[in-house]
C-alpha positions as CSV (number, residue, x, y, z in Angstrom):
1,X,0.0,0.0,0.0
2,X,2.9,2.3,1.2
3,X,4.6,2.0,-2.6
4,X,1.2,2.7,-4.6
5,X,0.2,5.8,-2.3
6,X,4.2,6.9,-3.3
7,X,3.7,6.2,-6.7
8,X,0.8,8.2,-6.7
9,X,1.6,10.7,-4.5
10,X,5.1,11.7,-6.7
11,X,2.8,11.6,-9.4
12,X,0.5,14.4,-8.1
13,X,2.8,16.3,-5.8
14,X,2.2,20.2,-6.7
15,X,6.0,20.8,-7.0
16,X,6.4,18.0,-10.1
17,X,2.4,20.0,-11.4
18,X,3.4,23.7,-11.2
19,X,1.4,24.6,-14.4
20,X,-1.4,21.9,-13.1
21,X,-4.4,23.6,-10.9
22,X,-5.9,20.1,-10.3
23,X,-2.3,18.5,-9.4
24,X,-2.5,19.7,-5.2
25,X,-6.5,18.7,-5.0
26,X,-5.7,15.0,-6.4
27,X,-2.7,15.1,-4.4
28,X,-4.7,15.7,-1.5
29,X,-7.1,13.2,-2.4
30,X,-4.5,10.9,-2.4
31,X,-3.5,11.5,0.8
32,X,-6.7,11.6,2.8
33,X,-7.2,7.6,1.4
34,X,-3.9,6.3,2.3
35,X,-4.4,8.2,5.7
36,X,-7.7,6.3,6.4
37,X,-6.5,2.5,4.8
38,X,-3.1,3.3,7.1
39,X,-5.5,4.2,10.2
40,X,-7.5,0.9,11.1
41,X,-9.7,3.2,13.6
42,X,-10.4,5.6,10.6
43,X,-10.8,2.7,7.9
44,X,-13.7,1.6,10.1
45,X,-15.4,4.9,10.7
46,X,-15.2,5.3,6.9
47,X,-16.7,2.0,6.5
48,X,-19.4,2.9,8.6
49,X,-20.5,6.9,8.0
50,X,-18.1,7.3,5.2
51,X,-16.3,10.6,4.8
52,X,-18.2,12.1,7.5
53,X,-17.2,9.7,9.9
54,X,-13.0,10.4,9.1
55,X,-13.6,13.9,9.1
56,X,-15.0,14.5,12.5
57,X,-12.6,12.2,13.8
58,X,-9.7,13.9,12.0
59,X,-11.1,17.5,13.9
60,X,-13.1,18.4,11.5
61,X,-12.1,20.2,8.2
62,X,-8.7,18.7,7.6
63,X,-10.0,15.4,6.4
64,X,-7.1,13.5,7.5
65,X,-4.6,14.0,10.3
66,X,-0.4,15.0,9.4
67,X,0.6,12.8,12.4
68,X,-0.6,9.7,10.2
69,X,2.6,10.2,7.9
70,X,5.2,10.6,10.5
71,X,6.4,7.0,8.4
72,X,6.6,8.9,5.0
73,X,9.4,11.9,5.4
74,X,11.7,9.1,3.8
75,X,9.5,8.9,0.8
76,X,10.1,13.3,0.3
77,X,13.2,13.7,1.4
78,X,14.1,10.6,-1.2
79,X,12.9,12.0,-4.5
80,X,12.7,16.3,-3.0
81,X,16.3,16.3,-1.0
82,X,14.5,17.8,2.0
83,X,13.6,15.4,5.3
84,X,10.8,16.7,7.5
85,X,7.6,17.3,4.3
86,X,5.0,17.7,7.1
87,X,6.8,18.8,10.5
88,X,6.4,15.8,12.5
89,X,10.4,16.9,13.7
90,X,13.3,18.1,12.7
91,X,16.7,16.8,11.6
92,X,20.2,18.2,12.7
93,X,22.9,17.5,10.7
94,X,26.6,17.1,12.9
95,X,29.3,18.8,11.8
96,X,31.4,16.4,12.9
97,X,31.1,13.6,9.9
98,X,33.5,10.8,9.0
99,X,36.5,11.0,6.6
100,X,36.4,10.1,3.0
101,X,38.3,6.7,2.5
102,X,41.4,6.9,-0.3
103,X,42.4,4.0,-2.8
104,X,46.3,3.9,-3.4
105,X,47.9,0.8,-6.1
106,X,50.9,-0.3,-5.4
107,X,53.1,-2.6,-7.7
108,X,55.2,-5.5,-5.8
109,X,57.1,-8.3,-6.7
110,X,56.3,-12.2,-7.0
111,X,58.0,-13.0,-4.1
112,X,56.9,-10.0,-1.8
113,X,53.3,-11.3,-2.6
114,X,54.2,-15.1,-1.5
115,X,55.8,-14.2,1.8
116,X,54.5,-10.8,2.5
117,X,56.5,-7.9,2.8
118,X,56.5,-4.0,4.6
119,X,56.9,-1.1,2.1
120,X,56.3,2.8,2.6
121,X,53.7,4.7,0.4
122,X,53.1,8.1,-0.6
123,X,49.6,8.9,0.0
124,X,48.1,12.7,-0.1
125,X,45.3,13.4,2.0
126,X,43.7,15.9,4.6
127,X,44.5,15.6,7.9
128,X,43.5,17.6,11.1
129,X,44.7,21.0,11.5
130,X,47.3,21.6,14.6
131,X,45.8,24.9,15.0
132,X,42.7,24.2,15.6
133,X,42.6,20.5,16.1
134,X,40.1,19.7,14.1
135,X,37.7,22.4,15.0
136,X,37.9,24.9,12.1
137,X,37.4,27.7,14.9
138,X,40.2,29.9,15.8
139,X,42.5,29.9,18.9
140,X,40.0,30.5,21.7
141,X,37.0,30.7,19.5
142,X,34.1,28.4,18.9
143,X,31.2,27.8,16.4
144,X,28.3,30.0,17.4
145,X,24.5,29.1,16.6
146,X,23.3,29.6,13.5
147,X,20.9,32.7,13.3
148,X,18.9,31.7,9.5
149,X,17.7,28.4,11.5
150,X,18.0,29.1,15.2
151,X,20.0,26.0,15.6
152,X,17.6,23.7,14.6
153,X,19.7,23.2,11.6
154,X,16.5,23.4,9.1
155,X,14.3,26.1,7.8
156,X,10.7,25.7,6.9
157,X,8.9,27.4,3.4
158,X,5.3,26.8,3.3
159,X,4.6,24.7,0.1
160,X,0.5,25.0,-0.6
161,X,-1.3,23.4,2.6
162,X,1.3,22.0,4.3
163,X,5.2,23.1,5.2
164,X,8.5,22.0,4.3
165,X,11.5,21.7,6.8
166,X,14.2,21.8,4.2
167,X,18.6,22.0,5.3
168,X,19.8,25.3,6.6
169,X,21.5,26.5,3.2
170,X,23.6,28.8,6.1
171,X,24.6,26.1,8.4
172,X,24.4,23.0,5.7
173,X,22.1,21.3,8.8
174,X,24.9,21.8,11.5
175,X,22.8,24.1,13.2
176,X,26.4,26.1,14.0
177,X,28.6,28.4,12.2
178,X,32.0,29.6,12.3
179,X,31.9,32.9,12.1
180,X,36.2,33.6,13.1
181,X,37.3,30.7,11.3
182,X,41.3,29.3,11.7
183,X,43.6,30.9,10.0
184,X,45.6,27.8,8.8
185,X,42.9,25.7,7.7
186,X,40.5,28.4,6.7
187,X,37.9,26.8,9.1
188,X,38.0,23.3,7.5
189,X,39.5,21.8,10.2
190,X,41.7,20.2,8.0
191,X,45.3,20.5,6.1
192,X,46.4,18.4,2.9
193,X,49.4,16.8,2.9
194,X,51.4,14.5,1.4
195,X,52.4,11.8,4.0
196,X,54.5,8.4,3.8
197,X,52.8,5.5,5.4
198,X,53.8,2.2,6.4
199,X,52.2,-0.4,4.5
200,X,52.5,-4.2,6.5
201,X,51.5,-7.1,3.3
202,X,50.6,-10.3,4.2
203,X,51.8,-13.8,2.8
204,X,49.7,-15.5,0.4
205,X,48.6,-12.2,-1.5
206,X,47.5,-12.4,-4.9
207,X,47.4,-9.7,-7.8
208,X,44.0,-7.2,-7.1
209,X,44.0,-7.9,-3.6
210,X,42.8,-5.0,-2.0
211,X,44.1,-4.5,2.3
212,X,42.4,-2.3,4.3
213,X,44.1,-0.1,6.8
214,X,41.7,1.0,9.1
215,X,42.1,5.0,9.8
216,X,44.7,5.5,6.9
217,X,41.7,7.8,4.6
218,X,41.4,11.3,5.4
219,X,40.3,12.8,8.2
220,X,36.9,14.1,9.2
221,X,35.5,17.8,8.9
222,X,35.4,19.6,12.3
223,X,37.4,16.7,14.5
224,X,35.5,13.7,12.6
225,X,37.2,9.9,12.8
226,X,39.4,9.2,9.7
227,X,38.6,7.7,6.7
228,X,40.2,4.0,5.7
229,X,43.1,3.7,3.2
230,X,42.5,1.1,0.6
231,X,45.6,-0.5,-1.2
232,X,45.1,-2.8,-4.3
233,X,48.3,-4.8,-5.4
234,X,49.5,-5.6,-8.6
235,X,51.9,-8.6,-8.3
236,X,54.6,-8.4,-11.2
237,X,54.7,-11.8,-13.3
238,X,57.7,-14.5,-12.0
239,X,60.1,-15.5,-14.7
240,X,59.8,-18.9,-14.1
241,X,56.9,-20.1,-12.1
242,X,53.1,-19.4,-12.7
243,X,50.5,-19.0,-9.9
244,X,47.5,-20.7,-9.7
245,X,45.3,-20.2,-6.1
246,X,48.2,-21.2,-3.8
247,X,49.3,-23.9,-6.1
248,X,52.8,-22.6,-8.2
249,X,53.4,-24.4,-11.7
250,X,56.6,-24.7,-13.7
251,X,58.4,-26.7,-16.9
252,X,61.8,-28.2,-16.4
253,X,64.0,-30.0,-19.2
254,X,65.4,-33.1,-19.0
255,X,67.6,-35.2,-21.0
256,X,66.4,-38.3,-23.4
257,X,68.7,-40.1,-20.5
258,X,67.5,-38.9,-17.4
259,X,63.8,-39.7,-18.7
260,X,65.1,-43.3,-20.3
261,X,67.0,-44.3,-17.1
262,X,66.0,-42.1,-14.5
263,X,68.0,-39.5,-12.3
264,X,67.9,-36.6,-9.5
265,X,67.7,-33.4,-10.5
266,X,67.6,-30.3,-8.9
267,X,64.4,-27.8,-9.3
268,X,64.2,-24.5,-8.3
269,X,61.5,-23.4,-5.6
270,X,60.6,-19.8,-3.8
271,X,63.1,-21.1,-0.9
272,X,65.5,-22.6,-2.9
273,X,66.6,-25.8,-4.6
274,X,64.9,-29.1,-4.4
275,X,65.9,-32.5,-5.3
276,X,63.6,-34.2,-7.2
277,X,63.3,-37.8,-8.3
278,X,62.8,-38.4,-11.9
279,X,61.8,-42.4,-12.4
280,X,63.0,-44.6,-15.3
281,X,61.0,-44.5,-18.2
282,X,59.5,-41.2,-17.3
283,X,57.4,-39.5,-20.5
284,X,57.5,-36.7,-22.2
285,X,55.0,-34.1,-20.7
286,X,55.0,-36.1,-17.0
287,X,54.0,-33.5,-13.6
288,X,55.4,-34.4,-10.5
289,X,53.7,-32.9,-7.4
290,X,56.3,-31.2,-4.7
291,X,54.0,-30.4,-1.5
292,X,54.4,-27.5,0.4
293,X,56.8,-26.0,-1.7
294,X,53.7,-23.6,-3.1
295,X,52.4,-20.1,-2.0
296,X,51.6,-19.4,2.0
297,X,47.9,-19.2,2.3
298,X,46.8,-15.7,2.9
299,X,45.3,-15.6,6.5
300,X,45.8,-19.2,7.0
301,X,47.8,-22.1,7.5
302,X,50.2,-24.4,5.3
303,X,51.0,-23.6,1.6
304,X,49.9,-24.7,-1.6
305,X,52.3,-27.1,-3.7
306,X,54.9,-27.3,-7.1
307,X,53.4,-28.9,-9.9
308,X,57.1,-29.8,-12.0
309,X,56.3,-30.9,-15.8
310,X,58.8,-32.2,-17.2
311,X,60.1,-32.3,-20.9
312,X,62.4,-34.6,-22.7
313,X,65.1,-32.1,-25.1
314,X,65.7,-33.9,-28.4
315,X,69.6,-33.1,-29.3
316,X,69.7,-30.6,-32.0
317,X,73.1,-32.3,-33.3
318,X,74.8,-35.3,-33.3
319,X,78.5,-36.7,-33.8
320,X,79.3,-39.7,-35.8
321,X,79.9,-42.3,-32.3
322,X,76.2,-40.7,-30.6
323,X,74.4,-41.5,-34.1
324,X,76.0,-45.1,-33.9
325,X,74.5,-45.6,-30.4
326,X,71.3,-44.3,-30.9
327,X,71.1,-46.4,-33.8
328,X,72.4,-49.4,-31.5
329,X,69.6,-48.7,-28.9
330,X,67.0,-48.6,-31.4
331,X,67.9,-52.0,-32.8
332,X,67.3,-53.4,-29.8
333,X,64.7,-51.6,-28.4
334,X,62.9,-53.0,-31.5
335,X,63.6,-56.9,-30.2
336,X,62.6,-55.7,-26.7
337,X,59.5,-53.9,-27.5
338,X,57.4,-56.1,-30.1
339,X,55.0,-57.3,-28.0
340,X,54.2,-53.7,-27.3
341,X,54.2,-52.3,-30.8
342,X,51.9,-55.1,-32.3
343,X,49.8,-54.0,-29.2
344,X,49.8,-50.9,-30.6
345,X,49.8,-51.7,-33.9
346,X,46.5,-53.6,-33.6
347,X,45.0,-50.5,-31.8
348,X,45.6,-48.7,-34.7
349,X,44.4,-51.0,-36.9
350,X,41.1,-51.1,-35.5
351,X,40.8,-47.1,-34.7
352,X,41.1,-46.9,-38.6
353,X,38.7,-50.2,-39.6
């Protein structure tokens, strides 16, 4: 009920009808039935003697009574920037309001995201005036009352049969001015400067992570709490190893040998070198899973793991004696693997019909 009467009642209000005559009589028609369907007493006294009834027990005249909308100053104040439509109170903005909050990027490296790291930033931002400390007044000096609203921080214009409390344009709704403002701030309470901050960044960061440092924004207009600092990290890429979650992923070569035979190598990790364990007959393409060897997790415990893949190097060139051994091999390799090639052979075969 509470959206159709707004719908209705933006529809009609006299300030969207100024060249309408019939706009404020519909609009109070409008509001005279949501006043009775909101007022169960009223609903039934219409139901019963109709609008005679709801008039005498509005007072007579009126037709419905302003203290029935005491619900509805959000619906005005929404769509006319003003709070208190029928003066069922008033609203007093404080001067004292919280800080904006600032967004800085800063760049890092691979390693700084995986085991965190402390850096210094320059950030430029408003902080409270020494002068004044915060107050905007000058040295012994205070905000007086405001003399357009009396304090109240509002001002009322009478808008065809009702009135509008609308924002002191003097005070801005503080209901206090500063009439011998500081002379370093200018009465803002506030100086802009350009500060370096300490930065503390976690293990286990990734790229667009975004930290928040709570009280690292800018300050607050007349003494107001601070602001938070926002910092969103772009993690350079890593030569050699690629991130995935907390997982780290890389490609290491290995001879036709080593992957025939078998053999230890050493991989490189974040912490150093690892020995790794490369079995015979190991093909081309094969991952090997190093745990804990991955990224910290962020906020948490243990780290992700080292996915190695490894890949067999074909030699580009050969001498006359490594041609004759190859050659050697793959005579008998042939003898030792034709069970396995018919097998293979035959899966061809029927692949291909």
């Amino acid at each position: 009920m509470k959206s159709a009467y707004r719908k209705l009642a933006m529809q009609w209000h006299p300030d969207r009808n100024p060249n309408n005559p019939d706009a404020e009589e519909r609009f109070k028609e409008v509001t005279e039935a949501y006043a009775i369907l909101a007022d169960s007493e009223k609903r039934s006294l219409y139901d019963r003697y109709g609008h005679a009834g709801v008039g005498s027990a509005a007072g007579g005249g009126a037709g419905f009574d302003v203290s029935s909308f005491q619900d509805l100053g959000d619906i005005f104040g929404e769509f006319f920037g003003f709070g208190d439509a029928f003066g069922t109170g008033t609203r007093r903005r404080s001067r004292v309001q919280r800080g904006a909050d600032l967004r800085e990027d800063l760049t890092i490296e691979f390693e700084q995201a995986a085991f965190g790291t402390e850096t210094r930033l320059s950030v430029r931002r408003n902080e409270v005036c020494e002068e004044c400390h915060g107050s905007g007044a000058a040295a012994g000096k205070r905000a007086t009352t405001c003399r357009s609203c009396n304090g109240r921080g509002q001002v009322r214009y009478q808008q065809g049969f009702f009135s509008i409390a609308r924002t002191c344009p003097a005070c801005q709704g503080a209901g206090s001015v500063i009439t011998d403002p500081c002379p370093k701030c200018k009465g803002d309470g506030r100086i802009l400067r350009q500060r370096e901050v300490e930065a503390k960044i976690p293990p286990g960061v990734e790229d667009g992570t975004r930290i928040r440092f709570a009280g690292g924004g800018e300050a607050g207009p007349h003494g107001g709490p601070a602001g938070d600092l926002y910092v969103v990290l772009h993690v350079k890429e890593h030569p050699f190893f690629v991130r995935e979650g907390n997982d780290l992923h890389c490609v290491v070569p290995i001879s036709i040998t080593q992957a025939a035979i078998g053999a230890e190598i050493r991989v490189p990790t974040l912490e150093g070198e690892h020995t790794l364990k490369i079995p015979d007959g190991t093909q081309p393409g094969t991952t090997f899973r190093v745990r804990n060897k991955g990224v910290p997790v962020l906020h948490g415990h243990g780290k992700g793991d080292l996915y190695v893949e490894v890949r067999v190097q074909i030699p580009a060139k050969l001498n006359k004696r490594q041609k004759e051994l190859l050659q050697e091999l793959e005579g008998t390799a042939q003898v030792d693997n034709q069970p396995m090639m018919r097998s293979l052979l035959g899966k061809v075969k029927d692949m291909f019909g």
